[in-house]
C-alpha positions as CSV (number, residue, x, y, z in Angstrom):
1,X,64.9,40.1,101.9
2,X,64.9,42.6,99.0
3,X,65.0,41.7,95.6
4,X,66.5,43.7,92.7
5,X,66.3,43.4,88.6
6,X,68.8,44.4,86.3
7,X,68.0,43.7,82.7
8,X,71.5,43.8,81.0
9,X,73.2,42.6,77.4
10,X,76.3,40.5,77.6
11,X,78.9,42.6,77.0
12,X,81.9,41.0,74.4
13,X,84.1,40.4,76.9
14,X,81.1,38.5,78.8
15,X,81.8,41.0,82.4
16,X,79.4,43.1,83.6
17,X,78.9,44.7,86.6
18,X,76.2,45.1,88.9
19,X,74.9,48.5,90.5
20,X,73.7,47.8,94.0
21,X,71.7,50.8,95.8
22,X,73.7,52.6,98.1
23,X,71.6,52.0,101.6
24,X,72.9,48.6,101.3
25,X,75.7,48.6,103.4
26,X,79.3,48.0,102.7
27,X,80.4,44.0,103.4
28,X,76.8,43.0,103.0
29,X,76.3,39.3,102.2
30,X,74.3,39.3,98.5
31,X,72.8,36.6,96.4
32,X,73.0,37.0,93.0
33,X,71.2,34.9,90.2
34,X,72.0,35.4,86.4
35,X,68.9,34.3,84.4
36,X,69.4,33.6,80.8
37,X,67.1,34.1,78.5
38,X,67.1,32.5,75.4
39,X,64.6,34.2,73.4
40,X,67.1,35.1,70.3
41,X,68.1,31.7,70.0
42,X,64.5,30.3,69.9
43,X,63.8,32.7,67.2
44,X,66.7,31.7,65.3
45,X,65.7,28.5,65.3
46,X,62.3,28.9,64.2
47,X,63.6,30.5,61.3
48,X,65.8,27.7,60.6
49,X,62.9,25.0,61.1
50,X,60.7,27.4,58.3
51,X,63.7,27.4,55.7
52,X,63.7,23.6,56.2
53,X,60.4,23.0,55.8
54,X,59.8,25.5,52.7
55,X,62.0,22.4,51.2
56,X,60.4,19.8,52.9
57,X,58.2,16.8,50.4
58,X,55.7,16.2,52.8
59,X,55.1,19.6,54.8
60,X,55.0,20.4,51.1
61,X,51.8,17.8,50.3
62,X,50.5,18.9,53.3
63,X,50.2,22.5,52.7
64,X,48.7,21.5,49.1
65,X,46.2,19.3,50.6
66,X,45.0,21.7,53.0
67,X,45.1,24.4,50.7
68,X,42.8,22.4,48.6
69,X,40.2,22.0,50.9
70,X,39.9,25.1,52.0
71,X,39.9,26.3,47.9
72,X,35.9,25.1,48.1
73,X,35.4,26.8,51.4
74,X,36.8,30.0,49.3
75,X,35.1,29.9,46.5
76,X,31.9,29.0,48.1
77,X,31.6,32.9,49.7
78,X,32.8,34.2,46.5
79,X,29.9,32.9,44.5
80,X,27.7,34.4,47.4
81,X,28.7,37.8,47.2
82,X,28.6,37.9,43.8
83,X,25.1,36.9,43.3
């Protein structure tokens, strides 16, 4: 068994075709598996869960809180240095 990758886009008309070495002779049974990636989707998505959240009351408060108590944290190195 030999194994062979193409990495192709979808064209608009969703055909594509598949190039397959010429020692592999003619009538020759193949296999083939289309793997689908998802990868722009997932990013879409995440972008669309940020928006959301920017507008979001409690991701919001959280954010503040947290921002809060690391303000000491912050300030504490600042008076450091400048001593």
């Amino acid at each position: 068994m030999e194994a062979i990758k193409q990495v192709v886009r979808i064209p608009k008309d969703h055909e594509i075709k598949i190039k397959v070495p010429p020692e592999v002779p003619e009538n020759e049974t193949i296999e083939v598996i289309l793997i689908i990636k998802k990868r722009q989707d997932d990013f879409k998505e995440k972008i669309r869960e940020l928006k959301k959240a920017a507008k979001d009351d409690l991701f919001l408060k959280d954010l503040k809180e947290l921002s809060e108590d690391f303000r000491s944290v912050d300030l504490e190195g600042l008076e450091k240095d400048a001593v």
